[in-house]
TIGU-745405 format. One line per 3 residues: for each residue x negated, y negated, z of N, C-alpha, C, O. Coordinates in steps of 0.2 Angstrom, whole numbers, plus 5000, padded with zeros to 4 digits. Example, Ala and Ser with C-alpha at 12.3 -4.5 7.8 and 13.67 -1.06 7.14 Angstrom:
REM TIGU-745405
4934/5028/5039/4938/5022/5039/4934/5016/5039/4929/5017/5042  4936/5011/5035/4932/5005/5036/4936/5000/5039/4933/4994/5040
***
This chain:
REM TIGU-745405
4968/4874/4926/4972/4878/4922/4978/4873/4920/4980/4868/4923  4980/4875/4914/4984/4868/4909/4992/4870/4912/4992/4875/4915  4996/4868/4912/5003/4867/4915/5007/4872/4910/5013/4874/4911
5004/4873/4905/5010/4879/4901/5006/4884/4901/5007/4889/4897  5000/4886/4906/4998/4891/4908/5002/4894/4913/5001/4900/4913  5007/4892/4919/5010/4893/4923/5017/4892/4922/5021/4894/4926
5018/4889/4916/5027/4887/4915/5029/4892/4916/5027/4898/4916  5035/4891/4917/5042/4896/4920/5042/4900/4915/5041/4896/4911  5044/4905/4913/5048/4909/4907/5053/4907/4905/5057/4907/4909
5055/4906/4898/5064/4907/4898/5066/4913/4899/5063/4918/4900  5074/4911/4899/5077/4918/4901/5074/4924/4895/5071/4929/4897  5076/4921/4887/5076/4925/4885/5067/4931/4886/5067/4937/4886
5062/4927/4887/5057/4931/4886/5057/4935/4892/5053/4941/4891  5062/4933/4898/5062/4937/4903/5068/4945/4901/5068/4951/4904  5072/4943/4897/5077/4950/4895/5075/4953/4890/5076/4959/4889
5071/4950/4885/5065/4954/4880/5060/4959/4884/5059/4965/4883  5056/4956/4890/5052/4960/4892/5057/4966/4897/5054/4970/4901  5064/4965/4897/5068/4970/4902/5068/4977/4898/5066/4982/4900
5072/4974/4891/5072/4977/4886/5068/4983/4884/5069/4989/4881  5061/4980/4887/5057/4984/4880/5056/4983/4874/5055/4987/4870  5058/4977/4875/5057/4973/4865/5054/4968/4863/5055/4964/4859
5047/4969/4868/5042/4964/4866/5037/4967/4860/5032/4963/4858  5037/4972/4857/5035/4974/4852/5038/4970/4846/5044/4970/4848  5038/4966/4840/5043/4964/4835/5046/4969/4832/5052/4969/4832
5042/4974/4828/5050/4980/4826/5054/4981/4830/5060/4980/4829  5052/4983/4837/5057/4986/4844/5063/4978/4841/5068/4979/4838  5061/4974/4843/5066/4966/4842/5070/4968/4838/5076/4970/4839
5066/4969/4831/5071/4969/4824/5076/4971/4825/5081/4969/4825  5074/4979/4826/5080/4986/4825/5085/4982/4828/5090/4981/4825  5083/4979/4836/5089/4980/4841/5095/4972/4836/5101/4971/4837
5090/4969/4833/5093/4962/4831/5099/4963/4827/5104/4961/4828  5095/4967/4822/5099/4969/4818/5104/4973/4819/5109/4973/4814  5104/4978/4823/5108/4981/4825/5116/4977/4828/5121/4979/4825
5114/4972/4833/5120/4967/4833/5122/4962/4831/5128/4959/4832  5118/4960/4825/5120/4955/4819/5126/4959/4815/5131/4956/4813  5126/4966/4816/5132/4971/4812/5137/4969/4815/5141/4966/4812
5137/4970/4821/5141/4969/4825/5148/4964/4824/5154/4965/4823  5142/4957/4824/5146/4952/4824/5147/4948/4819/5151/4943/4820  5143/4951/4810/5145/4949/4805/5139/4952/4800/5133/4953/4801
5142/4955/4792/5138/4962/4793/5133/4958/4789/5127/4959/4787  5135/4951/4787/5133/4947/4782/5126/4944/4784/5122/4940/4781  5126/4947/4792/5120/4943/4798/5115/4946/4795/5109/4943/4794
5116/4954/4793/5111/4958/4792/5104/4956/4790/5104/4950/4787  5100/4958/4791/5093/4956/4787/5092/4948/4786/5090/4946/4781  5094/4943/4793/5094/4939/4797/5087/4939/4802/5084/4933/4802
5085/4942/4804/5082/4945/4809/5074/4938/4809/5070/4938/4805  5074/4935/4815/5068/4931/4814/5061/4933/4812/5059/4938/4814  5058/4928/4809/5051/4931/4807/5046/4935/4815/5048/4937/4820
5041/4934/4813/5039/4938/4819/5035/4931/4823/5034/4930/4829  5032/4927/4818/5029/4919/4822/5035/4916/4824/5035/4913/4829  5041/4916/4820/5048/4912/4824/5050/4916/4830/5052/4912/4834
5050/4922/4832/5052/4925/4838/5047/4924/4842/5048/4926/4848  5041/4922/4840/5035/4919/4846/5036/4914/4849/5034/4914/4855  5039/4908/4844/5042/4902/4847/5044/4902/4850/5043/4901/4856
5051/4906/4848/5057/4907/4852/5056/4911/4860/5061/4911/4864  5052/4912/4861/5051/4916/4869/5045/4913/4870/5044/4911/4876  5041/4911/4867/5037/4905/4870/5038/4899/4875/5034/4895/4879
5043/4898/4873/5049/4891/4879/5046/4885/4874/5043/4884/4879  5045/4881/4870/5042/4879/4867/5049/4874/4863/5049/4867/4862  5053/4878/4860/5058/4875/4856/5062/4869/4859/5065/4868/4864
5064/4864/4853/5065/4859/4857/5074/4857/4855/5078/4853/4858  5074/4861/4850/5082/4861/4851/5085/4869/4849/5082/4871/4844  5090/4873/4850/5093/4878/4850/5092/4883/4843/5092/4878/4839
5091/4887/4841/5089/4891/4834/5097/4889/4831/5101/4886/4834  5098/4892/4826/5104/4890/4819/5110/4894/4824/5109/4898/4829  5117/4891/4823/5122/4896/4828/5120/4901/4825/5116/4905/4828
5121/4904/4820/5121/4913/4819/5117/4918/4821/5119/4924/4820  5109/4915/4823/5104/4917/4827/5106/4918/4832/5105/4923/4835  5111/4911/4837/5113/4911/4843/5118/4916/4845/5118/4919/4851
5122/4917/4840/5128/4923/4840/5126/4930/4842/5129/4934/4846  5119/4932/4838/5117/4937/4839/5115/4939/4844/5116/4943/4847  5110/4935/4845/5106/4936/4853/5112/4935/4860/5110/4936/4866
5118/4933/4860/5122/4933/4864/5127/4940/4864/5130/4941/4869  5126/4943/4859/5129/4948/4855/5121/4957/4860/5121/4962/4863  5116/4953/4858/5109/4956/4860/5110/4956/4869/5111/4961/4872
5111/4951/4872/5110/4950/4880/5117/4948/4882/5119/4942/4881  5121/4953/4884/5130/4951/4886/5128/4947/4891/5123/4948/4894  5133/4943/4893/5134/4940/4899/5128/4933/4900/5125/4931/4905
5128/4931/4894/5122/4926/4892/5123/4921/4887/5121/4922/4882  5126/4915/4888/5123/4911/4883/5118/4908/4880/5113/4907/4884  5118/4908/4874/5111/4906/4871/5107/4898/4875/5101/4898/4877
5113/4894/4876/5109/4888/4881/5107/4893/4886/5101/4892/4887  5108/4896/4889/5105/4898/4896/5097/4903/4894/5092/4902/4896  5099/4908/4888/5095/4910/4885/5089/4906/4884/5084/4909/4886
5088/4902/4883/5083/4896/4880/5081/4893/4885/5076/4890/4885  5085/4892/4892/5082/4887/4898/5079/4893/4902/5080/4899/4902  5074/4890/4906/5070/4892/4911/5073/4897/4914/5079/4896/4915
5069/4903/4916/5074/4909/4918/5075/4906/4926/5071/4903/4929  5082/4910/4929/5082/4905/4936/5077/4910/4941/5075/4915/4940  5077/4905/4947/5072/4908/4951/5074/4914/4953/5071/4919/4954
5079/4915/4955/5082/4923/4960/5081/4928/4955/5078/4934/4957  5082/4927/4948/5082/4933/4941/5073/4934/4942/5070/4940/4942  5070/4928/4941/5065/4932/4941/5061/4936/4948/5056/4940/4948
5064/4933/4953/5063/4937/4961/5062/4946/4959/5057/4949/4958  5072/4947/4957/5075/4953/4955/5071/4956/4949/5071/4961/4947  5066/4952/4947/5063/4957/4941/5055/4957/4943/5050/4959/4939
5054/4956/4949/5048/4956/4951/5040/4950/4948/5034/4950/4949  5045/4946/4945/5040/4942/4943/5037/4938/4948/5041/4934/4951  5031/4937/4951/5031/4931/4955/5030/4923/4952/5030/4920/4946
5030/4922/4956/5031/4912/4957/5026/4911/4952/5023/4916/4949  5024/4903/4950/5020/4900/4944/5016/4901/4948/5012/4906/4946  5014/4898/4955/5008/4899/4958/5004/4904/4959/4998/4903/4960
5007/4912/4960/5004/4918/4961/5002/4919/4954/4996/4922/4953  5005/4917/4948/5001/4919/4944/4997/4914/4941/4995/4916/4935  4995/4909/4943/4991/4905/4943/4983/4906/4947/4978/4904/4944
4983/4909/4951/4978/4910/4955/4976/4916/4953/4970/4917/4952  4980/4920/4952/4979/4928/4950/4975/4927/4945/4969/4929/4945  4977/4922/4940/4974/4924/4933/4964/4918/4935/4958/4917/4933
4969/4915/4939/4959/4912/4940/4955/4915/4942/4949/4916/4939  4958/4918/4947/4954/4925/4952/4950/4927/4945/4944/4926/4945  4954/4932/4939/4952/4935/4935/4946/4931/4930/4943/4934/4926
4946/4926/4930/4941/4920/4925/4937/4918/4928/4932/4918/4926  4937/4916/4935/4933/4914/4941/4933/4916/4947/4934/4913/4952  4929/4925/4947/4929/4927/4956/4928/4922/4958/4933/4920/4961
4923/4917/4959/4918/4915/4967/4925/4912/4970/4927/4912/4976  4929/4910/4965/4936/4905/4969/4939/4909/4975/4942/4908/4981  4938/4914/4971/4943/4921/4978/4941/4922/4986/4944/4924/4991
4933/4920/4984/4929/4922/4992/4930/4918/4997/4930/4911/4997  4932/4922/5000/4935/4920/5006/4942/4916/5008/4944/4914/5013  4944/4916/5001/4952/4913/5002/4958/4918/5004/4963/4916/5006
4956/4924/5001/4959/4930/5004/4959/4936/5004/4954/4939/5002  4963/4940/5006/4961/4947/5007/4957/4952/4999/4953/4957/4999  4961/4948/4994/4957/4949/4986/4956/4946/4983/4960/4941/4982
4949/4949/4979/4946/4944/4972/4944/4950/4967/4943/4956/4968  4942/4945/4961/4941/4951/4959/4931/4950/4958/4929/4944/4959  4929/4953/4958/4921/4953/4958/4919/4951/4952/4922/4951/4947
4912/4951/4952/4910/4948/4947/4908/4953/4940/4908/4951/4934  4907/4961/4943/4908/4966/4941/4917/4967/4937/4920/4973/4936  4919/4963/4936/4926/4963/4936/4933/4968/4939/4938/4971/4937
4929/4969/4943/4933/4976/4947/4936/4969/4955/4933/4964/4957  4942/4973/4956/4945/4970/4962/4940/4970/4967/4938/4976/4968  4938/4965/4971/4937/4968/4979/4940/4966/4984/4943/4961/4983
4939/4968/4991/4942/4966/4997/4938/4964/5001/4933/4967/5001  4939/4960/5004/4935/4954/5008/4940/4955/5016/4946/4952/5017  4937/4959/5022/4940/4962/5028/4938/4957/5033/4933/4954/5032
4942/4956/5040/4938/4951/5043/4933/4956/5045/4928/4953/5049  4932/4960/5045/4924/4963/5048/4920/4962/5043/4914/4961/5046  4919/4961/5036/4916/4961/5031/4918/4964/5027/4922/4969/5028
4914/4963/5022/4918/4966/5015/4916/4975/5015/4911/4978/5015  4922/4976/5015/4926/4982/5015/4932/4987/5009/4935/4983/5006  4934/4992/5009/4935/4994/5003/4943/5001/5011/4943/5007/5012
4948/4994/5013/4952/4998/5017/4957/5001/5010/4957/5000/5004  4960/5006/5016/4969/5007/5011/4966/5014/5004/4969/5016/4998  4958/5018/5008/4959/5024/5002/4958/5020/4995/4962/5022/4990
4955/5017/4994/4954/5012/4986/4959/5007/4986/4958/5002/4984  4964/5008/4988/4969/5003/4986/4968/4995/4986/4968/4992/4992  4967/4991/4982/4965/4984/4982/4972/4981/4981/4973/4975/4985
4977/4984/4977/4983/4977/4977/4987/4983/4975/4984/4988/4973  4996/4980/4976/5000/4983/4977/5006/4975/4973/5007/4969/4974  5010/4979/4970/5014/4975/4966/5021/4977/4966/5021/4980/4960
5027/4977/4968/5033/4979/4968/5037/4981/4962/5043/4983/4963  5034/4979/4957/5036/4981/4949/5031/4979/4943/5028/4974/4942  5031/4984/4940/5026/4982/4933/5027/4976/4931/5021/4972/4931
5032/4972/4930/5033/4967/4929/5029/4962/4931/5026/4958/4927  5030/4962/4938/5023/4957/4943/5018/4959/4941/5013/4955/4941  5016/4967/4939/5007/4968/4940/5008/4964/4932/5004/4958/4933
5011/4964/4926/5006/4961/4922/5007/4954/4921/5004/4952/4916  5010/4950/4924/5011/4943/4926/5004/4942/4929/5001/4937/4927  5002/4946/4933/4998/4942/4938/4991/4945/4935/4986/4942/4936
4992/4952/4932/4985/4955/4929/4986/4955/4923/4984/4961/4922  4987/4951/4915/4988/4952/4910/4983/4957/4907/4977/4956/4909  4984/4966/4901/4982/4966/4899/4974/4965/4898/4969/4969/4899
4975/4958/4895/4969/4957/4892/4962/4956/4897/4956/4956/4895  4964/4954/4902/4958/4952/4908/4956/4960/4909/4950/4961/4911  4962/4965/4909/4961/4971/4911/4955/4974/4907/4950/4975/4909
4956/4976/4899/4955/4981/4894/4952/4977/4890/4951/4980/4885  4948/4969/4889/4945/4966/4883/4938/4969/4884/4935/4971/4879  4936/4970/4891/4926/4971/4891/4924/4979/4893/4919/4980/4895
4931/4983/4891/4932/4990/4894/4927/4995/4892/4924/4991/4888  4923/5001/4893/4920/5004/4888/4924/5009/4888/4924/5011/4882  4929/5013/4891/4932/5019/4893/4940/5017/4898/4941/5016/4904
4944/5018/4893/4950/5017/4892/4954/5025/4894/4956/5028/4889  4956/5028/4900/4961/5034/4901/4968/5032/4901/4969/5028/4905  4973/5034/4896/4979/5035/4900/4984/5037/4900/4989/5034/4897
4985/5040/4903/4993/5046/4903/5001/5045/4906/5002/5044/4912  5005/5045/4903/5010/5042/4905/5018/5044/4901/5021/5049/4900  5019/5040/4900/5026/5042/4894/5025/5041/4890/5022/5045/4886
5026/5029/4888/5026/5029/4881/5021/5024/4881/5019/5021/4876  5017/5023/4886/5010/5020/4886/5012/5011/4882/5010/5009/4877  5015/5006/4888/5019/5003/4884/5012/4996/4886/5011/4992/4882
5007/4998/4892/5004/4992/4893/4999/4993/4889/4995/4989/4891  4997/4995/4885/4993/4998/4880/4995/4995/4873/4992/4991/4869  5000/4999/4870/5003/5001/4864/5008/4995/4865/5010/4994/4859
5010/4991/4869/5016/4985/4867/5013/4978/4868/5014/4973/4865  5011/4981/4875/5005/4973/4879/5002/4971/4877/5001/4965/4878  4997/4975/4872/4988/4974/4871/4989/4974/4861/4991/4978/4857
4987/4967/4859/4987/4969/4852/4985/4974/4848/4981/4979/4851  4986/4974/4843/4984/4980/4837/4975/4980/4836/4971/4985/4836  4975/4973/4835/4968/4971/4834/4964/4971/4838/4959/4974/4836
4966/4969/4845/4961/4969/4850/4959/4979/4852/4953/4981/4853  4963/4981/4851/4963/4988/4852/4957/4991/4847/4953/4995/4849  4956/4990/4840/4953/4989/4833/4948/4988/4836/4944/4992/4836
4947/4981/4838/4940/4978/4841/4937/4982/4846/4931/4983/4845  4940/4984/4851/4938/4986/4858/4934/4995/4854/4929/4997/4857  4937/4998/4849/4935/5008/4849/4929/5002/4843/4924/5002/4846
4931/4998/4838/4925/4997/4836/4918/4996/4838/4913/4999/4836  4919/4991/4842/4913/4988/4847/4910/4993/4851/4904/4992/4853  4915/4999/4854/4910/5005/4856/4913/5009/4861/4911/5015/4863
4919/5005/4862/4924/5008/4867/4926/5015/4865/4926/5017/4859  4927/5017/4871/4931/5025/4870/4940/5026/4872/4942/5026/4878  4945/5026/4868/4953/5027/4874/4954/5034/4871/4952/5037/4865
4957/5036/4878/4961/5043/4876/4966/5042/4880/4966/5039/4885  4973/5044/4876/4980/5041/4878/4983/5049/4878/4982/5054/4874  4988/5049/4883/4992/5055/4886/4997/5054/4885/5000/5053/4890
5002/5054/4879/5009/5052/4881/5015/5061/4882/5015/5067/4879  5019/5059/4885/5023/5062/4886/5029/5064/4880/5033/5060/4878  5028/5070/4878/5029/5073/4871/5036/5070/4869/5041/5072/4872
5038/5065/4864/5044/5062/4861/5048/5069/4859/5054/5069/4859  5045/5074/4857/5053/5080/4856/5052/5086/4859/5054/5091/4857  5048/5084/4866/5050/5090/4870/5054/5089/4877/5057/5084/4879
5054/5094/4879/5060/5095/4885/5061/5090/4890/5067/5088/4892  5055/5088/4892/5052/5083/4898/5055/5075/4898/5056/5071/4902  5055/5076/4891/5057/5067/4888/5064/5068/4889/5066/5063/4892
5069/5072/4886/5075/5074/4886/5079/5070/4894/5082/5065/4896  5076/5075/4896/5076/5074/4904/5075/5068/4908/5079/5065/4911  5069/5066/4906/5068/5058/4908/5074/5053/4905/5077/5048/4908
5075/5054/4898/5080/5051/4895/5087/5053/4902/5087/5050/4907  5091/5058/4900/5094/5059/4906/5094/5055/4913/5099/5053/4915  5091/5054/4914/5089/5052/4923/5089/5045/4920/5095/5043/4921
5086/5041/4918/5088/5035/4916/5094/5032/4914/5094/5026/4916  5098/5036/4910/5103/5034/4906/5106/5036/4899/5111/5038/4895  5098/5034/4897/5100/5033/4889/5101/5040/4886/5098/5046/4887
5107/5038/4883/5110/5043/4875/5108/5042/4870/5111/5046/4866  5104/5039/4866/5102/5037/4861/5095/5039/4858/5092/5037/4853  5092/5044/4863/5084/5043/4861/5080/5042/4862/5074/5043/4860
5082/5034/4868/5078/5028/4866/5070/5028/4866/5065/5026/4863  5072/5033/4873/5063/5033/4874/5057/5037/4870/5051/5036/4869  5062/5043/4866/5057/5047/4862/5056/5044/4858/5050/5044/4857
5060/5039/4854/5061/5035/4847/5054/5029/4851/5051/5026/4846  5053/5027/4856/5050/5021/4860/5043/5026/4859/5039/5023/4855  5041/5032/4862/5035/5032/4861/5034/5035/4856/5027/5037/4856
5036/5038/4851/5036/5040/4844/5034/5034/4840/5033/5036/4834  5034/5029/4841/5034/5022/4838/5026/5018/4839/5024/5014/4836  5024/5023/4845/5018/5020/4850/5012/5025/4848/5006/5023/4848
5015/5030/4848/5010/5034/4842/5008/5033/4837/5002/5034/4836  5013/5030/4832/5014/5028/4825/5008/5024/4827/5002/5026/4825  5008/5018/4831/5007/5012/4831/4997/5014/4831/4993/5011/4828
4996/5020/4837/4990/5020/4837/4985/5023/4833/4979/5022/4833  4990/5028/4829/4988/5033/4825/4987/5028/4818/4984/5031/4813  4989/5021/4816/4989/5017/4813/4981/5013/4814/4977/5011/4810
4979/5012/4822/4973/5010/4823/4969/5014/4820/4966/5013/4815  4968/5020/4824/4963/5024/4822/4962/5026/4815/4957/5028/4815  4967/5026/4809/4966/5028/4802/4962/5021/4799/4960/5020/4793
4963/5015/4803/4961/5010/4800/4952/5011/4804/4948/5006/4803  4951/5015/4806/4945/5013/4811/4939/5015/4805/4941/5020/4802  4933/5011/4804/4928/5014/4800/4928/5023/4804/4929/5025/4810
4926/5027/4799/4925/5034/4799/4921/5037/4807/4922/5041/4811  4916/5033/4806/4910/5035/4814/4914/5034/4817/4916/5039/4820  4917/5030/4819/4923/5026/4827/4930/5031/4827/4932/5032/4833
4932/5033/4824/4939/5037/4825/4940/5041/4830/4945/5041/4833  4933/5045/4831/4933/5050/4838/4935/5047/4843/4938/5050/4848  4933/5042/4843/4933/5037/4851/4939/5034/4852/4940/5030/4857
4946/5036/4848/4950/5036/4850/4954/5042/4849/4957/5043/4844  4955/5045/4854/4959/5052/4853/4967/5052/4856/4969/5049/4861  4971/5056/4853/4980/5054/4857/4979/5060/4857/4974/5063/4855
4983/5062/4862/4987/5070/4863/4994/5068/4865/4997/5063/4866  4997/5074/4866/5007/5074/4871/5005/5078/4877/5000/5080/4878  5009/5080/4880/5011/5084/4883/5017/5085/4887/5019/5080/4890
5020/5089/4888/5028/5093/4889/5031/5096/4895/5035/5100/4896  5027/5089/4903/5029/5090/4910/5033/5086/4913/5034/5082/4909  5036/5085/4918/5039/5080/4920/5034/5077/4923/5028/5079/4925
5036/5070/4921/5032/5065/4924/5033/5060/4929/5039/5057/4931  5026/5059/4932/5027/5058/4938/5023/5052/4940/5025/5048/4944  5017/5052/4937/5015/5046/4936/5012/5043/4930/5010/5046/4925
5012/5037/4930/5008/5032/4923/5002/5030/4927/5002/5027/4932  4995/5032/4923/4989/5033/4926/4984/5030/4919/4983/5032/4913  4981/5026/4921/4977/5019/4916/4970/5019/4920/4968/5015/4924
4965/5025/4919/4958/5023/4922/4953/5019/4917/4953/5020/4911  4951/5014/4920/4946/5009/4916/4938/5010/4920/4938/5009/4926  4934/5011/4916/4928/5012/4915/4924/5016/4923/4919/5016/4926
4930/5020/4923/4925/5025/4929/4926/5021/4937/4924/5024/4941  4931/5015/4938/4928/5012/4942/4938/5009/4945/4941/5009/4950  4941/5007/4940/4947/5005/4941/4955/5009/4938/4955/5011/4932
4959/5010/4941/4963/5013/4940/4971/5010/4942/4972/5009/4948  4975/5010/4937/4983/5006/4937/4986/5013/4938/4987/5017/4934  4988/5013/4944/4994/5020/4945/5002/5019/4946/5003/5016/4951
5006/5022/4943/5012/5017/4946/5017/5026/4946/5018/5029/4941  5020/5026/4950/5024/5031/4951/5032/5029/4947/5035/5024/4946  5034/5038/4946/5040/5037/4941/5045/5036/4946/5043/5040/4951
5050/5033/4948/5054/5035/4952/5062/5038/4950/5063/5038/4944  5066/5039/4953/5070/5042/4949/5077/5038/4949/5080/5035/4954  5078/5038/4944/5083/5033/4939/5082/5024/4940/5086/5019/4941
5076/5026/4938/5074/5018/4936/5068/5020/4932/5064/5025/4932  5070/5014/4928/5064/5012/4922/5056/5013/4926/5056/5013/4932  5052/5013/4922/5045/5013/4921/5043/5007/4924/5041/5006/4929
5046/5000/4919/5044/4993/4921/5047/4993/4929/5043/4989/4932  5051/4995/4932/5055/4993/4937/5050/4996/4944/5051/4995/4950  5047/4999/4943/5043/5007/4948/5036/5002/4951/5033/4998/4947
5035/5002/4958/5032/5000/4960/5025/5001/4956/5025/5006/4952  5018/4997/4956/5011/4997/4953/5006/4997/4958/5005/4993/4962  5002/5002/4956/4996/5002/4961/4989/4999/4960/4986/5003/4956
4987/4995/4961/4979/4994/4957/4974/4997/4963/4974/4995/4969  4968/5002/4960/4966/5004/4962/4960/5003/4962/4959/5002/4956  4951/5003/4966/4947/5003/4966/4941/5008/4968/4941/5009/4974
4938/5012/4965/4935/5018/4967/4928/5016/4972/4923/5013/4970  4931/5019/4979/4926/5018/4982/4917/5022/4979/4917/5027/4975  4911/5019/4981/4907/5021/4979/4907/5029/4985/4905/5033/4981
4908/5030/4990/4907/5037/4993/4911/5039/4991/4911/5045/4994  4916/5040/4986/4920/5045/4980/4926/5047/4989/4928/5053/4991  4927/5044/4991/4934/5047/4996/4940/5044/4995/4941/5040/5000
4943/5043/4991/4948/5039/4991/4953/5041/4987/4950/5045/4982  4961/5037/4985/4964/5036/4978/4963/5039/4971/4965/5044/4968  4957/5034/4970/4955/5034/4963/4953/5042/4961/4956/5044/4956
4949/5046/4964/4947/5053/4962/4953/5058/4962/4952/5063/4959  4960/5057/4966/4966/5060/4966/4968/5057/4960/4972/5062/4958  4969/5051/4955/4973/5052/4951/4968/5053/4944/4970/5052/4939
4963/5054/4945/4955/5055/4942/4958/5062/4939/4959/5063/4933  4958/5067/4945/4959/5072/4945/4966/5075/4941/4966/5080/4938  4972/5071/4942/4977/5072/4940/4978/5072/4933/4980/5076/4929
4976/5065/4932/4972/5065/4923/4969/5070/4920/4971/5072/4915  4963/5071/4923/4960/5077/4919/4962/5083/4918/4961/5086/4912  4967/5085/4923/4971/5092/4920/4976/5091/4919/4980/5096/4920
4980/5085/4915/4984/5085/4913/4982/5085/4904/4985/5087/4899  4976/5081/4905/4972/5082/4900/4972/5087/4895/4974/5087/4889  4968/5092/4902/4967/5099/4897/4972/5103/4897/4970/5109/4896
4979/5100/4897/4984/5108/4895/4987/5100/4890/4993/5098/4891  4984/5097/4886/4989/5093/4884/4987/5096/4876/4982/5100/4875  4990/5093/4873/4989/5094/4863/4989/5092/4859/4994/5090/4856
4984/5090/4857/4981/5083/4851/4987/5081/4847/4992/5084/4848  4985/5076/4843/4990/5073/4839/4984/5069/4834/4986/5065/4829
***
């Protein structure tokens, strides 16, 4: 694996993904929003969408125009754009759950090259590309399905990117709020290719103008909407795939909402693998512990309790 496969993050890519502003619209609004702030003339300022890839890519080899810099310090208080721009430090990314270059170096091999896993530790992922556990008794499936456990969203997609997850999927579940490892994580395109090619998603989100979201807003903090406007946006965005979808394929992706407190974010992939992460209360989504899970074949464990959670959540929910 090449050395900018493991490189550090800068800060700033690490306070965009805090944000929830790894989408480029989410970016814009918020850019522009602070460009006002601090000069109105900033306005419509706002970096292209391949210049803000640079820019959080770590990549750049001297500082963006000052009035870029202005904004974005105006964007992340308590930040300088130099520090913005260098390697995020190691304690910040501890605190955000990111692990070390090295865990996500091995993770992501695991993911490209099971055989490397066997027997080096308690997980690999198989060549079935589902996780397995390798026990000193032999290979076994302890912990009720449970294969890995990650202390925040943050870390699960550091070390489990998206795309290793959802590129060779056939059947895609999943319910949650604003469905951000899907709809922010996973391209537009790749999502387009995936229902093309044969795939099935059906996506759950927690209704942007009912009571439930209100509430969640509440418990977290925000006065602004943020989250209804967040997955109102994530709707648009798939409801944007699907119209673009040839006519036969459309089906194969279906949305609905629905109007409960929520409780968990639940991502089942092909009958066999399942990302469960509980809501916890007054913390972010990204902040919430993640559970990757594995269905045993004697159907006892995990995976059919959040199997089961989905399906009826399913059936009292309402198309879109």
């Amino acid at each position: 694996m090449s050395e900018s496969a493991v490189r550090q993050p800068i800060l700033l890519q690490i306070m965009v993904q805090q944000r929830q502003l790894t989408r480029y619209g989410m970016f814009r609004a918020a850019y522009e929003r602070a460009a006002r702030k601090v000069d109105r003339d900033l306005v419509g300022t706002a970096p292209s969408r391949a210049q803000l890839h640079r820019w959080i890519s770590g990549g750049l080899k001297r500082l963006p125009y000052t009035d870029h810099c202005r904004v974005l310090e105006t964007m992340f208080p308590g930040w300088t754009a130099d520090q913005l721009f260098a390697p995020c430090p190691d304690d910040l990314l501890a605190a955000e759950g990111a692990p070390s270059a090295d865990r996500v170096a091995r993770a992501r091999t695991l993911a490209v090259h099971p055989s490397i896993g066997r027997g080096a530790g308690p997980a690999r992922i198989a060549s079935t590309g589902a996780l397995s556990f390798d026990t000193p008794g032999g290979p076994g499936l302890p912990l009720a399905d449970v294969a890995a456990v990650f202390a925040t969203r943050a870390e699960f997609t550091y070390a489990m990117p998206p795309q290793v997850m959802f590129d060779d999927a056939k059947h895609i579940r999943a319910a949650g709020l604003s469905l951000n490892l899907l709809c922010q994580q996973y391209p537009d395109q790749r999502l387009r290719h995936l229902v093309e090619s044969g795939a099935r998603l059906e996506c759950l989100f927690l209704d942007p103008d009912g009571d439930a979201i209100k509430a969640r807003e509440c418990e977290e903090g925000y006065t602004d909407h943020y989250l209804s406007t967040l997955t109102k946006l994530n709707i648009e965005v798939l409801s944007r795939v699907r119209d673009r979808l040839p006519a036969e394929a459309r089906d194969r992706l279906s949305l609905a909402v629905y109007d409960e407190t929520i409780r968990f974010g639940i991502v089942l992939i092909d009958g066999a693998t399942c990302v469960m992460q509980p809501y916890l209360p007054q913390a972010r989504g990204v902040d919430s512990p993640t559970f990757l899970l594995r269905r045993n074949s004697d159907g006892v464990g995990l995976y059919n309790t959040f199997e089961q959670i989905y399906c009826e959540l399913s059936e009292r929910s309402r198309p879109v």
